[in-house]
KEFIZA-952399 format. One line per field, with one value per residue (C-alpha): x, y, z; residue number from 1. Coordinates in steps of 0.1 Angstrom, whole numbers, plus 2048, in hexadecimal, padded with zeros to 3 digits. Last residue first. Layout:
KEFIZA-952399
X = [X  ...];
Y = [Y  ...];
Z = [Z  ...];
i = [NUM  ...];
***
This chain:
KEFIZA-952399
X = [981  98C  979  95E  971  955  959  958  96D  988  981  988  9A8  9BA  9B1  9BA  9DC  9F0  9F2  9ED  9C9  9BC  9BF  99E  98C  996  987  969  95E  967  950  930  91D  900  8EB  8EF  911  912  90A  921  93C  936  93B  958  96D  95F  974  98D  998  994  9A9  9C2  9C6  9CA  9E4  9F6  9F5  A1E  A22  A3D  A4F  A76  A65  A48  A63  A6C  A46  A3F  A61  A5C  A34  A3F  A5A  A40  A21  A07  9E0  9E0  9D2  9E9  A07  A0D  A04  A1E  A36  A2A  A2C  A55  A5C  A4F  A2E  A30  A13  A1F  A38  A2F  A0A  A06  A1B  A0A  9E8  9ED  A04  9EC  9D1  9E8  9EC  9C6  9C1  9DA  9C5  9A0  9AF  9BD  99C  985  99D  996  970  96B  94E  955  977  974  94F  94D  958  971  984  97C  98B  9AD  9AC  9AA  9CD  9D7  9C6  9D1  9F9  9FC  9DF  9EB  A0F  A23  A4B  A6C  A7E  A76  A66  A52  A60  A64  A39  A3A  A48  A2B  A15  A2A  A36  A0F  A0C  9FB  9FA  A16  A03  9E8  A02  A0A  9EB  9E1  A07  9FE  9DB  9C5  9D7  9F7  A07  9E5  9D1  9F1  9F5  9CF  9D7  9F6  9E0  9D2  9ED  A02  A22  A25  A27  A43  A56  A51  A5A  A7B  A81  A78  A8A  AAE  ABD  AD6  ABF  AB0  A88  A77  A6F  A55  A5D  A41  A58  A48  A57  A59  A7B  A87  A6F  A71  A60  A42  A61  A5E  A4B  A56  A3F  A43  A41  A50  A60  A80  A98  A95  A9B  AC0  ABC  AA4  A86  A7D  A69  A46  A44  A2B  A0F  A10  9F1  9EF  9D9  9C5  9A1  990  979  962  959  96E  989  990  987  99E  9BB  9B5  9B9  9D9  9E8  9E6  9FE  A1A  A14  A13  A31  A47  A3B  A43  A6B  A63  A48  A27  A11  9EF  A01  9F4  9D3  9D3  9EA  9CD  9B6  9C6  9CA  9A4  99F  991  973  95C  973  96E  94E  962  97F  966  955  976  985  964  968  98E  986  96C  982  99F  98B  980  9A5  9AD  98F  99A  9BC  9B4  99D  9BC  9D2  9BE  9B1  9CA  9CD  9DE  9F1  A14  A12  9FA  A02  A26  A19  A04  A1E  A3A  A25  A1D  A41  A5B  A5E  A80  A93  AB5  ACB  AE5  B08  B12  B08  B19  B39  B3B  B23  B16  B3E  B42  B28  B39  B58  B4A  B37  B55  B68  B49  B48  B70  B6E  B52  B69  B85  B6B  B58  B7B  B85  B5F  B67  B87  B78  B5C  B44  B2D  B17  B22  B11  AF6  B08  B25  B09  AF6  B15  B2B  B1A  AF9  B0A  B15  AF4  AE3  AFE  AF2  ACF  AD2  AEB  AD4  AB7  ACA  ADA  AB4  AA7  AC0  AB2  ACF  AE8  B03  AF5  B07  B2D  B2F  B13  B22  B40  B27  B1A  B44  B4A  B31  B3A  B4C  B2C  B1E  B36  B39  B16  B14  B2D  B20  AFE  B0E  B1F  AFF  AE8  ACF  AAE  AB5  AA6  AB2  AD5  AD4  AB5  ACD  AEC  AD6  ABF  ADB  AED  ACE  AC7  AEB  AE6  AC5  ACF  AE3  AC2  AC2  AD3  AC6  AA3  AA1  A79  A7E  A94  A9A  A79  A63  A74  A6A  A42  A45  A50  A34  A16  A26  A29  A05  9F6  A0B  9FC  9D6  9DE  9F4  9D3  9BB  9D1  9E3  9D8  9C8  9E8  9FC  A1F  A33  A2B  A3C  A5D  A5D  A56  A73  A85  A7D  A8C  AAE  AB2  AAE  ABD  ADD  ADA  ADA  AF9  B0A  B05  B16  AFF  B17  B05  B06  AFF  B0B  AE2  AD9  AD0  ABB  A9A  A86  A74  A8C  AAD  A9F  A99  AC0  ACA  ABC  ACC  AD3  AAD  A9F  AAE  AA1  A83  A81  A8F  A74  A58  A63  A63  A41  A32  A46  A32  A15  A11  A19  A01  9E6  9ED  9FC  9FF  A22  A18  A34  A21  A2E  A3C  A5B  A69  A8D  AAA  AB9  AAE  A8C  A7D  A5D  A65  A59  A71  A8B  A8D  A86  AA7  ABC  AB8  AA5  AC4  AD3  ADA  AC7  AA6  A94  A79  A57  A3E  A1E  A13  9FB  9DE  9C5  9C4  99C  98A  968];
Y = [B54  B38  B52  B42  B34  B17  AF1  AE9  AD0  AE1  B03  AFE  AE9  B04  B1F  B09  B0D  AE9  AD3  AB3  AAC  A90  AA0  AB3  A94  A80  A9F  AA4  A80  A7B  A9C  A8B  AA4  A90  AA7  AC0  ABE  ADC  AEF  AD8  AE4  B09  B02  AEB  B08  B21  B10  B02  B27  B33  B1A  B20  B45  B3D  B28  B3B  B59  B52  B65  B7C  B60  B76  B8F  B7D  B63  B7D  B87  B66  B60  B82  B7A  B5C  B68  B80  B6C  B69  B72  B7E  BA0  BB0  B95  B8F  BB5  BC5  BA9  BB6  BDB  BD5  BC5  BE4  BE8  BFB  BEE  BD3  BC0  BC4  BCD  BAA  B92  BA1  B9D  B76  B6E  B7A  B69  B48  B50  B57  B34  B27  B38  B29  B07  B08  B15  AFB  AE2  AF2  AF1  AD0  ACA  AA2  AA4  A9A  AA4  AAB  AD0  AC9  AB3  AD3  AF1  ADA  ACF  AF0  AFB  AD7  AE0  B05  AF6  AE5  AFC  B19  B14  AF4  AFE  AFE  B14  B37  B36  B1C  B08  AE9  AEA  AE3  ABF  AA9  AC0  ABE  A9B  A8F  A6C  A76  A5A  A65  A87  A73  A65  A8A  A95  A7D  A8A  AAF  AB2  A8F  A85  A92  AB4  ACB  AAF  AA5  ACB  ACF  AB1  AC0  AE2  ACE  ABB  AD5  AD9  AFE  AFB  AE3  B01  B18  AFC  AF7  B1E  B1D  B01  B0C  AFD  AE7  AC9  AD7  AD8  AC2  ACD  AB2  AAA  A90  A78  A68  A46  A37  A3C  A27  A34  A5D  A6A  A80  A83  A74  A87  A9D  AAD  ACA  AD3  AEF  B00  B17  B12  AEC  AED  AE5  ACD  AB2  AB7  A96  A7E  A6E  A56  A5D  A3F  A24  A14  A2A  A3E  A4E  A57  A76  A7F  A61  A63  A41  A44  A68  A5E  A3D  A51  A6A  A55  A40  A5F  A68  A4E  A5D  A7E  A70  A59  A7F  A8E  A79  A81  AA5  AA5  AA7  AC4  AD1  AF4  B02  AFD  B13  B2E  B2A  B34  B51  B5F  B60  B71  B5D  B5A  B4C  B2E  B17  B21  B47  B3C  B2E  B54  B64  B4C  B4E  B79  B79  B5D  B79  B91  B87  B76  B9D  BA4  B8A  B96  BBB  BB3  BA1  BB9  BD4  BB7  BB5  B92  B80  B62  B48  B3A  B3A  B4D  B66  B68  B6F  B8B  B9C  B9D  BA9  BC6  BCE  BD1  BB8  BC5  BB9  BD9  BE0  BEE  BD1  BE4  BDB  BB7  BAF  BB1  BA8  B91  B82  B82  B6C  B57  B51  B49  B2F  B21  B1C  B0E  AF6  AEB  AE6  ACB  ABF  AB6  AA9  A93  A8A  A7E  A68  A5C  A50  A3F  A2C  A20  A0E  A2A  A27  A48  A5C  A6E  A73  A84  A9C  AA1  AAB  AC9  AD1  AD3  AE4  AFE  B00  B0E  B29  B2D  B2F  B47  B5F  B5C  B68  B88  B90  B8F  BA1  BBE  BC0  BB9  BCC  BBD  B97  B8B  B89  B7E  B63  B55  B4E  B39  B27  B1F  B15  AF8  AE9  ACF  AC8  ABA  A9F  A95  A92  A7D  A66  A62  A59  A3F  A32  A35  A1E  A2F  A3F  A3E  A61  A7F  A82  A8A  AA2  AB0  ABD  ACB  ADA  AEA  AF8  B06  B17  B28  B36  B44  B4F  B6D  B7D  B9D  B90  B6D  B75  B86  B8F  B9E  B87  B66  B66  B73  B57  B3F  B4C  B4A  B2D  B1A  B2C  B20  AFB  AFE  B08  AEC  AD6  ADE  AD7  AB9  AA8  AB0  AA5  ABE  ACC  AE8  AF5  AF6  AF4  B17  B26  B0E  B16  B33  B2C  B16  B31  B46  B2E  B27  B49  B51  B30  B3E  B5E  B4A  B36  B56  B6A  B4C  B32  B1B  AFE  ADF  ABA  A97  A90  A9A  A78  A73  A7F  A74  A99  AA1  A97  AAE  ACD  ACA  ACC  AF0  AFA  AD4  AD2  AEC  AE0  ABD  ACF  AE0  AC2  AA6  ABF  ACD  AA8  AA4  AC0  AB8  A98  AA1  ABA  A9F  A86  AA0  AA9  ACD  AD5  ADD  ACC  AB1  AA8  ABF  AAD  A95  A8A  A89  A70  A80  A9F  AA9  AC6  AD3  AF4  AE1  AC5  AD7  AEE  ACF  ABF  AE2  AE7  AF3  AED  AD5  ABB  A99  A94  A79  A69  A68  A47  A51  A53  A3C  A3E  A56  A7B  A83  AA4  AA5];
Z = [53A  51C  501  4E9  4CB  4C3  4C3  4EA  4F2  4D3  4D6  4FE  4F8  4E4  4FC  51C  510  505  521  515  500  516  534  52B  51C  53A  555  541  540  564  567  555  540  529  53C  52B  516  50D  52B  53B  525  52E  553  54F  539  54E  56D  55A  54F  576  57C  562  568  58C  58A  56A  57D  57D  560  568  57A  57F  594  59D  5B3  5C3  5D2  5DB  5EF  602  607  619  62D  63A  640  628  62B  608  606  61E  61F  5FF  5F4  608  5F6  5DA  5E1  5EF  5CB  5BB  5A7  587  575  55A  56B  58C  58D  573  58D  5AD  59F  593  5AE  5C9  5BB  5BF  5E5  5EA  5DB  5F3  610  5FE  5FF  623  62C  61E  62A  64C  648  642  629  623  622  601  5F2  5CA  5D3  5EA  5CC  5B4  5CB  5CB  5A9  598  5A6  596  577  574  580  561  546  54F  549  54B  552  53D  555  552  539  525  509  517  51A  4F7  4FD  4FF  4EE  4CF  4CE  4CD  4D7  4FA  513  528  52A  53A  558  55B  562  57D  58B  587  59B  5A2  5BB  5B8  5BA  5C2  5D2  5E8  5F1  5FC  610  61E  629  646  653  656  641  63F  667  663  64E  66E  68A  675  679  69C  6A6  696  676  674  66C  64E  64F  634  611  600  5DF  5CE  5B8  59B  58F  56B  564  547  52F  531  515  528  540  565  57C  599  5AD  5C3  5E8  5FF  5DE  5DB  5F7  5F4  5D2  5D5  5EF  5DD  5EE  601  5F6  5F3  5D5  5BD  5B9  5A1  594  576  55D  579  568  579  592  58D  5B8  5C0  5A9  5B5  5D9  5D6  5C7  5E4  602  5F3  5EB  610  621  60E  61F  63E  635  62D  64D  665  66A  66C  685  67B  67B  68B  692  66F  674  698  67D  663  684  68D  66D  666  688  6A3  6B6  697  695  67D  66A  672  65E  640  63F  63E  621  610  60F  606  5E3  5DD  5E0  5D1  5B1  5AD  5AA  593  579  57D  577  556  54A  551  53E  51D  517  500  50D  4F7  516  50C  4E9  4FB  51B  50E  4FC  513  52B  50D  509  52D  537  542  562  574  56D  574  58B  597  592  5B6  5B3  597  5A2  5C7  5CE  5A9  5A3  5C6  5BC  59A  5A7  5C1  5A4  589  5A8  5AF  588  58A  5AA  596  57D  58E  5A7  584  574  592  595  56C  574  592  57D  598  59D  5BB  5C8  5AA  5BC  5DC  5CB  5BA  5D9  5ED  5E3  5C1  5D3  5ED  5D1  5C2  5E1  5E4  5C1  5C4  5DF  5CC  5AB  5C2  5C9  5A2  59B  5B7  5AC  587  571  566  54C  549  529  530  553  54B  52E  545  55E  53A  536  55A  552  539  548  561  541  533  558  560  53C  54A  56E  55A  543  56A  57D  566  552  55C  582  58C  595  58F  566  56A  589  574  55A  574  586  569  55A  57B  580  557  557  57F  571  560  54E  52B  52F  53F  51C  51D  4F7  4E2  4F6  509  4ED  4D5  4F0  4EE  4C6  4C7  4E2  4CA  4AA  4BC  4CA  4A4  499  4AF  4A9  484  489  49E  47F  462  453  431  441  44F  42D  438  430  453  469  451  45B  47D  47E  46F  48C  4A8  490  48F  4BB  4C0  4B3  4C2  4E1  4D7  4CD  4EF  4FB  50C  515  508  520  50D  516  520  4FE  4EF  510  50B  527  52A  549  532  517  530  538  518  511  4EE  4E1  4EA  4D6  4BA  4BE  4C3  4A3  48C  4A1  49C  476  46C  476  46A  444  448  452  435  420  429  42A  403  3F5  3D1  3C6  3A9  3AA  3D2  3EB  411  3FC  41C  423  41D  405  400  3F2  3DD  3E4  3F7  419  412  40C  42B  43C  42D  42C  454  476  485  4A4  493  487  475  488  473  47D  485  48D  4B5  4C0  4D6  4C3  4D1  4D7  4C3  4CB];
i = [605  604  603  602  601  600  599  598  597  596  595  594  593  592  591  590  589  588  587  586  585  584  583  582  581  580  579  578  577  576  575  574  573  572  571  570  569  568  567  566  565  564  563  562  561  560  559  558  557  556  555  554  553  552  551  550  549  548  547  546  545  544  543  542  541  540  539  538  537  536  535  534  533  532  531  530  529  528  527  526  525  524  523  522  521  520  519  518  517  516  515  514  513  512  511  510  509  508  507  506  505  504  503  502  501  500  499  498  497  496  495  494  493  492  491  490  489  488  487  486  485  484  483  482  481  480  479  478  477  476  475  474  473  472  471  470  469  468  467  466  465  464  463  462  461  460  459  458  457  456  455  454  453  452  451  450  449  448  447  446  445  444  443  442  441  440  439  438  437  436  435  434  433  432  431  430  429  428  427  426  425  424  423  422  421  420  419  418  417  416  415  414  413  412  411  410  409  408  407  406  405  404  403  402  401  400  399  398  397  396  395  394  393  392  391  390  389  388  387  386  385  384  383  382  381  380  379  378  377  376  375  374  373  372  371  370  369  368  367  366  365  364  363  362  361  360  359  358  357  356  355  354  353  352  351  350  349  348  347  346  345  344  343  342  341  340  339  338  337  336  335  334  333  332  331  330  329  328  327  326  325  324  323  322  321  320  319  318  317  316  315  314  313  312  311  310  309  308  307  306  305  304  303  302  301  300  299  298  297  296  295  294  293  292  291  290  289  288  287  286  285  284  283  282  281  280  279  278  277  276  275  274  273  272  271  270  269  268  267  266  265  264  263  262  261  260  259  258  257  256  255  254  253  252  251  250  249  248  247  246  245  244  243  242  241  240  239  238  237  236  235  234  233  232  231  230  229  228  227  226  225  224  223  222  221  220  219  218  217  216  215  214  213  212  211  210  209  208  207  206  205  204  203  202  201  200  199  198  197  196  195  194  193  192  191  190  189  188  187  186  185  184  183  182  181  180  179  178  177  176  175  174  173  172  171  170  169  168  167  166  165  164  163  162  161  160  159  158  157  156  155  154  153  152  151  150  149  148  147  146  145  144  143  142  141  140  139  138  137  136  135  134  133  132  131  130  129  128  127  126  125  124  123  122  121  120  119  118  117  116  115  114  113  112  111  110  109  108  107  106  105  104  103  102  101  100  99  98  97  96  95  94  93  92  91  90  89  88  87  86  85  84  83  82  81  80  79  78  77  76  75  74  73  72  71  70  69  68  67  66  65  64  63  62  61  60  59  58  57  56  55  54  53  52  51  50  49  48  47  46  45  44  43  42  41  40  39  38  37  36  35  34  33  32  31  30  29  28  27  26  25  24  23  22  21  20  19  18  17  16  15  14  13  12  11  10  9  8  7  6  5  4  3  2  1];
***
């Protein structure tokens, strides 16, 4: 079995933004000063040289890739671009559209089989991850249809620089400045390159940035109040000043310009769904097998969640007895140390029961949602970069009612916090779901599969294999015994399975069958269980998340992926083992790592 050694080989960083002459060079045989030589005088290729003509097209493409989205480079830990803000002109995209294909040219003129073993499984990731960006940019175009591409990018490039104390407040202040100077100029990009839009879209770009302008307003001043350069917090109030003009413009054009002549599509079409599943996730099942396999996942997922209800509660409906769960909550000022005071519980029971190796001492920190998000996730994780060194903290996001609001509404979101369905969501974020899998990734010397996952749409996410192991994680930790049978945890698991289903179905009938907004929401709350507001958010974000069946997906990936290795194994099997030597590879598609565990090209489902 293939296992990633400890230390990463030494490369050399080519500078600029291109995929340029000194690669180009070196992978026609010739050499410029300075490069590698990657052809012996025979034009014959060696292993040493194939490496090193990989290597250098890593570090060249994604420090390419990382002039063109900033903001992703300051999450991974990469800091050299932290000054950075494209505007994302029709030109800069077209830009990254060239220098994006010639990279796969130039992918496809090294020798694979001369690569060494670990190179070869990354460059077959890397051609996989550019192909699946170059669909985004030239086919899916989220920047042509989308006018929250450009509000979103802004707000994650300002708040990756906020976030976390990686350098001292004034460098940061400096680099916030640098960026939130650009900023009318992306907004301006925006006028001129979204014409007509889906509705939803030019909708959910509102929210996000009436959101964006209180973060503008007051998180960003709060973040950088410790600076002790009076000349540099005079330049960031003028700046910012500027940034929240810019916004209060734009929101008013989303409102009164944009909105009216809002009548596109948000389906990206069967072709381009098989497509992106493929470069993303390497699946290339055909969609109407895929359907069929999601919606006989619904059913049977539908038939345990009755059954567990009535082991509960044989007198009430289903519904009635997730809302009883649901009204075992703390109160808002309790519910951020409750949480805390679970990851202690589960790191002992994954240590305890040789779950899975946790490659740190330090647990997440419990927090609040940062305000921005708030109106877009309930709970989240935050880990440092795979290259971030100075900030080694992990921050689990927890979205508490706001104090303006009325009692019923904060009573509604407290409900979504119950006791019952937080441990399912500590599992799923934490213990041993995205944070154990983080602290692995940190381990991994491979460039490649620490940073592909950049390159996902629509904002730089894991796919199928991220959220398919921490989705996995919560039906696997009940399986090996915590909560020692209990019913209701049983429940909450099976109802945010049910929820994930629902993604899967609902995102493949919308984009690829002809189902309307309304018929997913419908389809939330029929065949999910969900409430209204619930189904409405789910449903939106499908729109603009073709492919978020990636929990499911994954899971049910795992699932066969575990099975099939423990018929291997016999009874050599050991899940510990399974679990290390499964996080060990990164997160490239469960494909990749299935041919590699299990030395064949049987398919992941």
């Amino acid at each position: 079995m293939f296992k990633v050694k400890r230390s990463e080989p030494g490369r050399r960083r080519i500078s600029g933004p291109g995929i340029g002459l000194g690669l180009a060079l070196i992978l026609a045989g010739g050499a410029a000063p300075g490069t590698w030589t990657a052809m012996t005088r025979n034009d014959s290729p060696s292993v040493n040289s194939a490496d090193h003509a990989y290597n250098a097209l890593v570090d060249e493409f994604f420090d390419g890739f990382f002039h063109f989205y900033p903001g992703r480079a300051t999450r991974a830990g990469l800091h050299q671009y932290d000054a950075e803000l494209p505007a994302y002109s029709r030109h800069d995209i077209e830009g990254e559209i060239a220098r994006s294909q010639r990279a796969l040219e130039l992918l496809a003129h090294i020798p694979t089989q001369a690569l060494s073993r670990p190179n070869r499984f990354d460059a077959r990731l890397l051609e996989s991850s550019i192909r699946g960006h170059l669909l985004n940019l030239e086919n899916i175009r989220l920047w042509e249809n989308s006018p929250a591409y450009y509000n979103t990018i802004i707000s994650g490039a300002l708040f990756s620089l906020v976030q976390r104390d990686y350098a001292p407040v004034d460098e940061r202040l400096k680099r916030l400045i640098a960026r939130e100077r650009l900023v009318p100029a992306v907004l301006e990009s925006a006028r001129q390159n979204v014409s007509n839009p889906p509705a939803v879209f030019t909708d959910i770009a509102i929210h996000q940035v009436k959101s964006e302008i209180s973060f503008l307003q007051n998180d960003l001043p709060l973040a950088v109040a410790g600076a002790r350069d009076a000349a540099g917090m005079a330049e960031f109030q003028k700046v910012n000043g500027q940034a929240i003009e810019a916004y209060q413009s734009y929101l008013a054009y989303l409102q009164n310009d944009l909105t009216p002549r809002s009548h596109g599509e948000f389906a990206i079409g069967a072709a381009n769904f098989q497509k992106k599943l493929l470069y993303d996730e390497m699946v290339s099942m055909r969609l109407d097998k895929l359907l069929a396999l999601g919606e006989h996942e619904l059913r049977k997922t539908q038939a345990a969640y009755i059954e567990t209800a009535k082991l509960i509660d044989a007198s009430k409906t289903p519904a009635e007895v997730l809302n009883s769960l649901s009204l075992d909550h703390p109160d808002a000022d309790k519910v951020i140390p409750e949480t805390q005071a679970l990851m202690a519980g589960l790191r002992k029971f994954v240590v305890s029961h040789n779950i899975a190796t946790i490659q740190s001492s330090q647990d997440p920190r419990v927090v609040e949602t940062p305000a921005f998000m708030r109106a877009l996730t309930a709970a989240s994780m935050d880990t440092p970069g795979p290259y971030e060194e100075a900030s080694s903290e992990a921050f689990f996001n927890v979205t508490l009612p706001e104090n303006e609001w009325s009692d019923a509404r904060k009573e509604q979101l407290l409900r979504s916090l119950n006791r019952t369905g937080m441990i399912i969501t500590a599992i799923h974020e934490a213990f041993p779901g995205h944070y154990v899998q983080f602290l692995w990734l940190k381990q991994i010397p491979s460039k490649t599969r620490r940073l592909a996952g950049a390159l996902h749409e629509p904002w730089g996410e894991v796919g199928s294999n991220g959220e398919g192991w921490a989705h996995y994680c919560e039906q696997m930790m009940l399986e090996q015994g915590y909560g020692e049978g209990d019913p209701k945890l049983l429940l909450m698991q099976l109802h945010g399975a049910l929820l994930r289903i629902c993604r899967y179905i609902v995102g493949i009938r919308m984009h690829t069958r002809g189902m309307t907004l309304q018929e997913g929401i419908d389809y939330f709350n029929k065949e999910g269980y969900t409430e209204q507001v619930t189904a409405e958010q789910e449903a939106r974000r499908g729109t603009m998340d073709p492919t978020y069946l990636v929990y499911t997906l994954g899971k049910l990936q795992i699932l066969k992926l575990r099975e099939d290795y423990r018929k291997k194994e016999g009874h050599y099997f050991n899940l510990r083992e399974f679990h290390d030597s499964f996080l060990s590879y990164g997160n490239p598609p469960i494909q990749m790592i299935r041919e590699d565990m299990l030395g064949d090209k049987t398919p992941a489902l």
